[in-house]
C-alpha positions, 0 to 999 in steps of 0.5 A: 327871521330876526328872533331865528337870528338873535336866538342863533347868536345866543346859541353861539355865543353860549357855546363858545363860552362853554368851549371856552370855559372846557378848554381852560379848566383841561389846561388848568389840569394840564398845567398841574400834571407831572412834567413827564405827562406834559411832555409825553402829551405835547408829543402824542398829539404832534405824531397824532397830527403826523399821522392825520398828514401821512395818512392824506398824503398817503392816500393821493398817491396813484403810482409809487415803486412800493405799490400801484394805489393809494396807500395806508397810513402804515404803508406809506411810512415804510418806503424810501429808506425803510426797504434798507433797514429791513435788508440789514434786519433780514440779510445782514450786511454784504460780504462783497460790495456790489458794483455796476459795469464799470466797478463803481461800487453801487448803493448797497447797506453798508450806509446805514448803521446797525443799532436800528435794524439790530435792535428791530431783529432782536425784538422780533426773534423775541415775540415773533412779530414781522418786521415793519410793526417792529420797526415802527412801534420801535421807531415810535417809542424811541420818539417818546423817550427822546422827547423826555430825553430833549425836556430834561436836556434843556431844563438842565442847559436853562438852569446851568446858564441861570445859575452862571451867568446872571449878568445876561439876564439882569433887566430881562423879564425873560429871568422871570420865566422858569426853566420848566416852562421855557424847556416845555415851550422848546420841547414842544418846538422840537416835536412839532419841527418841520422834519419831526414826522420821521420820529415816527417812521421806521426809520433810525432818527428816533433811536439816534435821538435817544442816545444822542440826546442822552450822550450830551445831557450825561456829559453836561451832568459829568457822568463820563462813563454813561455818557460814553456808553450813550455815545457809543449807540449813539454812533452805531445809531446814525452817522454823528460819531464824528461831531460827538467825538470832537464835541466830547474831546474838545471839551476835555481839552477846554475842562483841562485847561480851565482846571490847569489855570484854577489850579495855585501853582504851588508846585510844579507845572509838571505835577500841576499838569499830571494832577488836571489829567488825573482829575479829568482821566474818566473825561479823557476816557471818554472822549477816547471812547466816543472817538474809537466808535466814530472810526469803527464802522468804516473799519468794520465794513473794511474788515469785512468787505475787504475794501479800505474805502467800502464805506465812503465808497457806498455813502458816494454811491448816492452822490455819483462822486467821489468824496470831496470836502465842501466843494459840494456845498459851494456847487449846489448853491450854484446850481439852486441859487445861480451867481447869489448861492456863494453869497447865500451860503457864506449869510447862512453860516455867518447868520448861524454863527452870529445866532449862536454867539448872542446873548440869546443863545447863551442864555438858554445853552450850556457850553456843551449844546453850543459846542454840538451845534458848531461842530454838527454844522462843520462835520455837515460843510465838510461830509455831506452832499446837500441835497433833498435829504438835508432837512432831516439831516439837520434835525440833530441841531435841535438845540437851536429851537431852544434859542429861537423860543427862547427869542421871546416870551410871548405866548403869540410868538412861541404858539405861531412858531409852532403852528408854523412848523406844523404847516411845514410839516405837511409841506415836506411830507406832501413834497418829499415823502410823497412820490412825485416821479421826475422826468428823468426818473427816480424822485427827490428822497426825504 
């Protein structure tokens, strides 16, 4: 029995080392792939672990709206919103809005924005496919691309803040670390988030992604006029024209007074003035544009509904209210958190604000990522109804993981990160995703 022992332990010991050995020999590798294949690989394994989730949490439920049964993996990523991109793919956008007994106008497409399901029509009518493989190999790829996309935008945000403000990294070993590696750290961060498994559904997160990812690297590169085209889909993407614009304004405004005081004043301050406007004119074009779009689709949907408010009529139709800035914010602390959710919701912000102010965030974030997130977080307290939906609607702040691994330059830290946010991810699919039918009726959405 002993020598059965000792012989086990050899064996175990043996092939630990060999798994060892295998393991860091594949990272070597790894570590010498073009920074494209490292980021595309970091990605594939984050939406193979989504798939692993989707696909057992999928498969324990008994009874949804969609299907009486457990559901494949294809099957269970293409409910909740998926239904209503596939109207707008199908039947377009309804020339009257539907209303209930009442004349409350009820929930209905004009919620959801036309660049996804247009682009999944326009794909089918070109090879014939049906809809929902469309819609999710679409999904899907826009996921890669955006991870590309939030690599390059980080590696830029790094290297700008490396080369303009050295005296936040002097005796800091983290100035040691290039940007590479640190944007490859933060990128990994964001494809393994707790709401990450939505950049693999058919849903329009991952092509928003694209696009808003794009909008805010052309713009930190002084690329006025792509960056206004990025910005345009990004805004007929998902609802974040609103905050882009005011990004993308604000800071012509902050470029033009900057160039103003730089500028000798060898003339007049008329001619100063005119010259800084000139120079900014592609900027300012820009920021128009980006605005334009983010007041087009309500003016669309009152052209041709008829309605003026045909679309804050609809994005109400889920809340059941009519549309009241912030107030909802301050009764649903309440409702979750009694006497402490004022409190709760007044810490959050200030932590938010106090986070983004710190000499951590700005040493990895260029002025543009900052401004994002600030005013993302403001168009958020202003608009949106905090429910169940939030989480994902706070992915496009995915800029603050760069802050958070930036933190620390512990492999420990930033790998327990990670790990942790792949354990919430199966925390919100089996929560939310997963159809639990409350007493009432209906479920909490994802």
């Amino acid at each position: 029995m002993h020598q059965l022992t000792h012989r086990m332990n050899t064996y175990l010991q043996a092939f630990s080392a060999y798994l060892y050995l295998l393991c860091y020999r594949f990272f070597t590798y790894w570590q010498h792939l073009h920074w494209g294949a490292q980021v595309l690989s970091i990605f594939a394994l984050s939406r193979l672990w989504g798939w692993v989730i989707f696909s057992v949490v999928g498969a324990q439920d008994q009874y949804t709206p969609w299907k009486i049964g457990p559901m494949s993996y294809l099957e269970f990523i293409s409910i909740w919103d998926s239904g209503w991109y596939e109207r707008i793919a199908l039947d377009g956008y309804p020339h009257t809005l539907p209303t209930n007994s009442e004349g409350t106008v009820t929930q209905n497409t004009w919620a959801f924005y036309p660049l996804y399901p247009m682009s999944v029509k326009f794909i089918q009518e070109l090879t014939g496919s049906a809809y929902y493989p469309t819609a999710i190999a679409l999904a899907t790829v826009s996921g890669f691309i955006a991870s590309l996309v939030v690599y390059l935008l980080f590696n830029r945000s790094i290297s700008w803040c490396r080369q303009h403000r050295l005296h936040l990294n002097n005796g800091s070993s983290r100035a040691v670390e290039s940007p590479h590696h640190l944007a490859l750290w933060a990128t990994a961060a964001f494809a393994w988030a707790p709401v990450a498994p939505i950049l693999q559904v058919p849903y329009a997160e991952a092509l928003n992604m694209v696009f808003l990812g794009l909008t805010l690297y052309l713009i930190m590169a002084q690329r006025w006029a792509l960056g206004a085209i990025a910005g345009i889909l990004a805004a007929f993407s998902r609802p974040v024209g609103v905050p882009l614009g005011a990004l993308v304004g604000i800071w012509w405004l902050i470029c033009m007074y900057r160039s103003y005081h730089q500028t000798p004043q060898a003339h007049s301050t008329v001619s100063t003035l005119r010259g800084v406007l000139i120079k900014h004119l592609g900027q300012g074009v820009s920021a128009i544009s980006i605005c334009a779009a983010a007041i087009s689709w309500p003016l669309i949907a009152w052209a041709y509904t008829g309605r003026i408010d045909a679309y804050t009529a609809t994005e109400t139709a889920w809340r059941q209210s009519h549309l009241v800035l912030f107030q909802p914010w301050i009764a649903q602390s309440q409702e979750y958190f009694g006497l402490a959710g004022v409190p709760v919701l007044i810490m959050s912000i200030l932590g938010f604000i106090f986070l983004m102010a710190s000499r951590y965030a700005r040493r990895v974030l260029h002025p543009v990522l900052n401004l994002w997130c600030y005013s993302y977080l403001i168009y958020l307290l202003l608009f949106l109804y905090p429910q169940s939906s939030t989480f994902r609607l706070l992915l496009p702040l995915f800029p603050v993981v760069l802050v958070f691994i930036g933190l620390s330059g512990s492999r420990a830290y930033r790998v327990l990160w990670i790990v942790a946010s792949a354990i919430f991810q199966s925390v919100w699919v089996g929560w939310l995703w997963h159809w639990k039918e409350l007493p009432g009726g209906g479920d909490y959405p994802p």
